[in-house]
N, C-alpha and C positions, 0 to 999 in steps of 0.2 A: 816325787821322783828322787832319788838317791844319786850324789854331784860325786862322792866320792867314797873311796874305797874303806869298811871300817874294819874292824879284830873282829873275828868270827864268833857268835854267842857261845852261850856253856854249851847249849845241845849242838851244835855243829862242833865242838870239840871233842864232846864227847864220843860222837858218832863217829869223827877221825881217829881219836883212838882205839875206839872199839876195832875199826877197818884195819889198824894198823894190825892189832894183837889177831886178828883173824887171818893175816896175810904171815905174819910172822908160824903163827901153831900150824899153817896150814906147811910149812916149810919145817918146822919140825918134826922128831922120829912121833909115832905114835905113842904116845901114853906118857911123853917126857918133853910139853913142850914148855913146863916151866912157868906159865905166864898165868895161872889161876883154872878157873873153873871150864869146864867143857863147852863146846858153842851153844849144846842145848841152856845151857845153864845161864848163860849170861842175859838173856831176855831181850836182843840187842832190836828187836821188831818193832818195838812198843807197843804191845799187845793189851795194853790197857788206855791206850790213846796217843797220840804224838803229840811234840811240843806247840804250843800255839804259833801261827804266824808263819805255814806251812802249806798255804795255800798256791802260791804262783804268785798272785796276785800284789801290785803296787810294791815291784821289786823282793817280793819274799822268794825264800828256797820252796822249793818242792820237798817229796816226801824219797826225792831222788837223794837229798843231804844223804842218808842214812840208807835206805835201799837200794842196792845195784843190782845187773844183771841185764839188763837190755838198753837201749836207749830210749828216753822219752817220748810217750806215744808209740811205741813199738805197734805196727798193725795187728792185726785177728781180736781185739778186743774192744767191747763197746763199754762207753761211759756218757751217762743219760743224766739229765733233769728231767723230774715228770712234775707234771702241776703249775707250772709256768709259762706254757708253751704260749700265751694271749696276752702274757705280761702280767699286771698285778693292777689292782685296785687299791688306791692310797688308804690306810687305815685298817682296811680288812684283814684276816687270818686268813694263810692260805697254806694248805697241809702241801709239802715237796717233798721228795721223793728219789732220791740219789743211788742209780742203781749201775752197779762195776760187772759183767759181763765177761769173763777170762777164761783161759783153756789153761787146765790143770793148776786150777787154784783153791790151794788149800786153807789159807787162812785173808781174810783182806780188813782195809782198812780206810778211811777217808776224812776228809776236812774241809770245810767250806766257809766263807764269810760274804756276807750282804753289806757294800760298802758304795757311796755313792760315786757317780762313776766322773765328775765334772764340778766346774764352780767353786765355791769358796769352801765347799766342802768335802771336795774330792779326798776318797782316801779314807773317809768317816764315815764311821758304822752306820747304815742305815736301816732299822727299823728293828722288831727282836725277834725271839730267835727259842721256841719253848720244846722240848723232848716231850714225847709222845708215847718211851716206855724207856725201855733199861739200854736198849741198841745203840744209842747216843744219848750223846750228853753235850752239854755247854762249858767252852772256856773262853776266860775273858782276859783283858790285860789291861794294863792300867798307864794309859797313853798319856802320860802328864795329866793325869788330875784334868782332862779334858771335860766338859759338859753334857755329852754324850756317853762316858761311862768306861771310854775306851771300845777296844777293838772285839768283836765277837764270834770264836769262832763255834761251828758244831762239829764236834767228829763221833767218831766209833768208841765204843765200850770193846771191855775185854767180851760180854756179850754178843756185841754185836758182829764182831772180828772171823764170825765163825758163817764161809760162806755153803749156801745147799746145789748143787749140781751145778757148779761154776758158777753162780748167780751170788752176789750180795747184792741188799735191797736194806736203806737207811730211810725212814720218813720221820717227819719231822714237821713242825708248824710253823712259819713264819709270820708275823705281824709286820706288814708295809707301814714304811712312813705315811704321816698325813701329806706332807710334801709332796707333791708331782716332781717327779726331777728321774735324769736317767741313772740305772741300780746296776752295778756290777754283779754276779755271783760268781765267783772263783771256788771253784773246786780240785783237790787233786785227790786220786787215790789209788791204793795200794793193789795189788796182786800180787797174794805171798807164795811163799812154795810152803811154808807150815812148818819149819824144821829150826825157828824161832833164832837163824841167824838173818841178816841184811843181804847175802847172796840169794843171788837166784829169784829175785822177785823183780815185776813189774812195775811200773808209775805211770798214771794216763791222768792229765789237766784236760782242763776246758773252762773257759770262761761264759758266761753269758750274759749278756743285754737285756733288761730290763725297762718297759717304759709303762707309765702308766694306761689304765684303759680306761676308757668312760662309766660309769655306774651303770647300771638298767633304768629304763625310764621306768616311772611305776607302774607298779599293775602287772609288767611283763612277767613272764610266768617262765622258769628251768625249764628247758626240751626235756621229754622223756624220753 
């Protein structure tokens, strides 16, 4: 938990800047606002992934840094885990499934990390984290040379960014810890308007709880 207040990183500076020169050209006459390339131009979305560390989660920003337009969780839109819903089996792979639900969205985007949620390990990555095609991808950070490998998150490809009848849908495979212990997953993600500036889009988090479930005894056989 974060005691006190620190300088804002490069991507939240950036993203302030960008905010500024978008407020400034938008007060400018048309076609002379002096300040470089056009808002299509500028890529200000991050349409090829956002910065790591974006999650909500253990004091981080939302995907809110950079994107404005409504306020946080704005209602009429759904944001889902699927594949979790009984908790996790320690050790096992278990495909999830991150899916943003939005009215008149044209481009979207998301981020998530598997961290334990208590203990002397609270805060720290727990278990990994493999893409499943080109839709996501994995970024990781490098939290002092820690023995876990650092922090790990999965987000969106410029692939994946691209949602069909308001619907985006990210899966992905998770590997649980051997550890039994309780799992955080943080998620935040985007609803863009597609016009590849930071206005006019959505942000909807959600956390969830994680606790181990028992194995099957043997023998016992999948319900058809």
């Amino acid at each position: 938990m974060r005691t006190s207040l620190s300088a804002p990183g490069p991507a939240a500076t950036l993203c302030a800047a960008g905010l500024l020169a978008l407020a400034l050209a938008a007060a400018a006459p048309p076609g002379n606002s002096g300040i470089g390339p056009p808002l299509e131009a500028r890529g200000a979305a991050h349409i090829e992934g956002p910065p790591a560390g974006h999650t909500g989660g253990f004091g981080e920003p939302t995907c809110a840094t950079c994107h404005i337009g409504a306020p946080l969780n704005e209602p009429g839109s759904t944001l889902q885990v699927l594949g979790l819903e009984d908790g996790y089996r320690p050790g096992q792979r278990h495909p999830v499934t991150i899916r943003l639900e939005s009215f008149d969205m044209r481009s979207a985007g998301f981020q998530a990390s598997f961290r334990f949620d208590g203990g002397e390990r609270r805060g720290a990555r727990a278990g990994e984290i493999r893409p499943l095609d080109d839709q996501v991808t994995v970024a990781r950070t490098d939290d002092g040379g820690t023995a876990d490998g650092g922090t790990e998150y999965v987000q969106h490809t410029r692939a994946g960014s691209r949602p069909t009848d308001d619907i985006a849908a990210w899966t992905f495979e998770w590997r649980a810890p051997e550890t039994e212990a309780t799992i955080v997953l943080h998620v935040a993600a985007n609803s863009g308007s597609g016009d590849d500036s930071p206005l006019d889009d959505l942000v909807y988090t959600r956390a969830v709880s994680l606790t181990p479930t028992a194995s099957k005894p043997a023998g016992q056989r999948e319900p058809r």
